[in-house]
C-alpha positions as CSV (number, residue, x, y, z in Angstrom):
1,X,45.5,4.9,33.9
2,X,43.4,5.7,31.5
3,X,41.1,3.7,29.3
4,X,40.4,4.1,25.3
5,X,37.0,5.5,24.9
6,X,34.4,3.0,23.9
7,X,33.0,2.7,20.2
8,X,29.6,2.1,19.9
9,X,28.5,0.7,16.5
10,X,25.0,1.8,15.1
11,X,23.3,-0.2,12.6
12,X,21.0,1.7,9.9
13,X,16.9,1.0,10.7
14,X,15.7,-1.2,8.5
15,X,11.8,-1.1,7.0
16,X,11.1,-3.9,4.7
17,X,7.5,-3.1,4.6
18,X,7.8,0.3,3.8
19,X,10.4,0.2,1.1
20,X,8.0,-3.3,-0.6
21,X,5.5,-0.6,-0.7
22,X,7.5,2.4,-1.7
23,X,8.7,0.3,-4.7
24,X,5.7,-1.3,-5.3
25,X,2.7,1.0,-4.1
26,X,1.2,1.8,-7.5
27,X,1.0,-1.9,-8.9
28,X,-0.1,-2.8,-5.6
29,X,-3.3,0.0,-5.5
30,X,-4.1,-0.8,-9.1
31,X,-4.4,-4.9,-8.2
32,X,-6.9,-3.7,-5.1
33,X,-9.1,-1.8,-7.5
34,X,-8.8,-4.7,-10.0
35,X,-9.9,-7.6,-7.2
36,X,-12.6,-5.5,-6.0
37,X,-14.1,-4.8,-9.5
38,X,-13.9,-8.7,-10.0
39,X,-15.6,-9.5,-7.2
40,X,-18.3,-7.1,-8.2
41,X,-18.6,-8.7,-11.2
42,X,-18.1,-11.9,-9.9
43,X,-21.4,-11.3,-7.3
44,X,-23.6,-9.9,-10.6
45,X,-23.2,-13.0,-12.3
46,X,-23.9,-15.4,-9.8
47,X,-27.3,-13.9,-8.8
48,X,-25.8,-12.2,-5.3
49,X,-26.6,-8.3,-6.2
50,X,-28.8,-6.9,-9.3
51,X,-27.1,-6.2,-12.3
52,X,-27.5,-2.0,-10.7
53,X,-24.8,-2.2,-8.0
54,X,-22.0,-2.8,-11.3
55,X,-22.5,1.4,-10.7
56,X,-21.9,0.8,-7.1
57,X,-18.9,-1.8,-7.5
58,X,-17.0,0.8,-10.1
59,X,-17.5,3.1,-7.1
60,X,-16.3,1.0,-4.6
61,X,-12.9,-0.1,-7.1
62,X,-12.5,3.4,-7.7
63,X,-12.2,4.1,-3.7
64,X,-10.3,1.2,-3.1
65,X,-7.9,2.4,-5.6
66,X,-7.7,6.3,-4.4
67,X,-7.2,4.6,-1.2
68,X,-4.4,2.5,-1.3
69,X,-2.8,5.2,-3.7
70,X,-2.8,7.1,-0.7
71,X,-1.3,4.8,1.7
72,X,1.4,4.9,-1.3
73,X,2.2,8.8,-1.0
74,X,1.8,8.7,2.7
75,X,4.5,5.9,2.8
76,X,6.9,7.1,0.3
77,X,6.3,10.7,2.4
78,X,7.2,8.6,5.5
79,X,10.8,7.0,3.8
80,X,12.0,10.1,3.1
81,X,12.0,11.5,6.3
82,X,12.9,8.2,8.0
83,X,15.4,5.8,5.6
84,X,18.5,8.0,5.8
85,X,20.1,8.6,2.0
């Protein structure tokens, strides 16, 4: 007696995070950079840092946006090699 071999059903991975921010990744960098120049400017005009560190808030936008860009191409490097086609 013999019995049928057994079927073993795989299910696809899934990564909701990763594919939100492979689909989304560059509005989600430029709305970073955006709320960090805001707050900049927000801080300037209620007397919390001289009107000087605008020069340093642009910097700090600019990272935050270079930044999250780069989370971006990391993550869309990472889907490729892990959500099957």
């Amino acid at each position: 007696m013999t019995e049928p071999p057994v079927k073993i059903e795989t299910m696809e991975p899934n990564y909701p995070a990763l594919v939100f921010m492979v689909r989304h990744g560059h509005w989600i960098a430029a709305l970073c950079g955006v709320f960090v120049f805001l707050m900049g400017v927000w801080a300037v005009f209620s007397g919390l840092i001289a009107p000087v560190g605008m020069i340093a808030n642009i910097a700090a936008a600019l990272v935050v946006y270079l930044l999250v860009r780069v989370l971006w191409d990391i993550s869309r490097l990472v889907a490729d090699t892990m959500i099957p086609k």
